[in-house]
N, C-alpha and C positions, 0 to 999 in steps of 0.2 A: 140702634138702640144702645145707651147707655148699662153698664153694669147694674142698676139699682135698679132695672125693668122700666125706667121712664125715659120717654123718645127725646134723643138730644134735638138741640137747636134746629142745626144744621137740618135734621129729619123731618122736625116739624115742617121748615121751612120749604124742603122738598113737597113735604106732601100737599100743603098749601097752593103752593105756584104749580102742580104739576096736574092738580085741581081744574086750572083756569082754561078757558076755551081755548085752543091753537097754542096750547105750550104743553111740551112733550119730557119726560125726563129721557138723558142719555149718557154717555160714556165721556167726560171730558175729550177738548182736541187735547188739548196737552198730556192726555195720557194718565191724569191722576185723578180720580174722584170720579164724582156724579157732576152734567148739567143739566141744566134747560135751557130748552133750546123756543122761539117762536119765531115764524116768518122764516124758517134755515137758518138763522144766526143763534150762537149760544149766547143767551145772555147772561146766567149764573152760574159759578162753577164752584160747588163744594167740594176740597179737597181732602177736609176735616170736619170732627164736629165742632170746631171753636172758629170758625173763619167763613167769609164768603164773599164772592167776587164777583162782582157785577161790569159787564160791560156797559157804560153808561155814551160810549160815544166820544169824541174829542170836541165837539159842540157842545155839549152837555156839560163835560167836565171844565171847558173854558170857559163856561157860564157858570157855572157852580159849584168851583174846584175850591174855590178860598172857604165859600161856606162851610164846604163839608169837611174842607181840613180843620177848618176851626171849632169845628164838632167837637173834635178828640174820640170820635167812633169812628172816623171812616178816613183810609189810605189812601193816595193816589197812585197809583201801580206805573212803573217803566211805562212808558207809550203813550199814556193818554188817553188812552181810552176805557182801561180797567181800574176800578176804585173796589181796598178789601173794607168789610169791616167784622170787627170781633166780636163774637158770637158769647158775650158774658150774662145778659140779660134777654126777661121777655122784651123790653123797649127796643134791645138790639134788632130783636127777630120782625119784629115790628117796623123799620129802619129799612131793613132787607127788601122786604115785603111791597113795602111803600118807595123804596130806590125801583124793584123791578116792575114796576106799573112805569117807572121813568123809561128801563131801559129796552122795554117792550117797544113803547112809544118811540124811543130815537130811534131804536133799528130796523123797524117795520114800516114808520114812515119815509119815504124817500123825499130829501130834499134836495129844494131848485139850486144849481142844477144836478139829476142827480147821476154818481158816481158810483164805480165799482166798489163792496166791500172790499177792506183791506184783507189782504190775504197774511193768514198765519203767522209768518215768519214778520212781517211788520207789526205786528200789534196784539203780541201773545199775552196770555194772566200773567198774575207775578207768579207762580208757579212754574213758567218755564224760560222763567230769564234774573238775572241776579237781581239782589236789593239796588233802589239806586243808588246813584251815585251825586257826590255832594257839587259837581258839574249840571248834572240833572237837578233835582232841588232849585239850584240857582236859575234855573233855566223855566224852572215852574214859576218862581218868586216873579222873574220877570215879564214871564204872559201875567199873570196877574195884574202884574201893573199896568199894563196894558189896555186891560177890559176896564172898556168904560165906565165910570162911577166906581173903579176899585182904587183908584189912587194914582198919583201924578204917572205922565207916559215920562220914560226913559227915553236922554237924548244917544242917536242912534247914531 
């Protein structure tokens, strides 16, 4: 709850998704804030009321990382598979809402062929590893270029 008696962002957001069949609120892994969690995997982690972090997948974000950066609402977190976005309007919460119907879908469906979740220490929120770094950035620019229909492939 915010000061002024009206339930922040972030709350609304909780009580929303923790609403939804098969997704449970819980303790961040990282140790800070609230998740939810479906299927065992956490897919959102509020750490604050002005922020929130979605596990969307390294498939997901390599398919949809340019768009979303090009939003100007939504970060793409160290690793790749965590995207924040800022919790300033109802639209954002809205954003949220509709990323976690995304990230329910990647991490519950298993894809061909499929493979171990990555374990913690590979693929933490931004919460529990530094801002990136301008090596990383570059490193995103250039998957980007990459994906098909995003723009000329880099000679390698």
């Amino acid at each position: 709850m915010t000061g002024s008696g009206k339930t922040s962002h972030a709350g609304r957001i909780a009580a929303r998704l923790a609403a939804w069949p098969g997704v449970s609120k819980v303790r961040a892994d990282c140790g800070i804030g609230i998740a939810l969690q479906a299927g065992g995997r956490q897919i959102v982690h509020l750490h604050c009321d002005d922020e929130a972090e979605l596990r969307l997948t390294r498939p997901v974000v390599e398919r949809l990382g340019g768009a979303l950066a090009e939003s100007g609402r939504v970060a793409i977190r160290a690793g790749g598979e965590w995207v924040a976005v800022r919790l300033d309007t109802d639209s954002d919460v809205a954003l949220v809402v509709s990323l976690a119907s995304v990230a329910i879908k990647a991490n519950t469906t298993p894809s061909p062929p499929p493979s171990p979740p990555p374990s913690k220490a590979s693929s933490p929120c931004g919460a529990a590893v530094r801002p990136p770094s301008a090596a990383h950035t570059g490193r995103l620019r250039r998957l980007a270029a990459v994906i098909p229909g995003a723009g000329p492939r880099p000679h390698l």
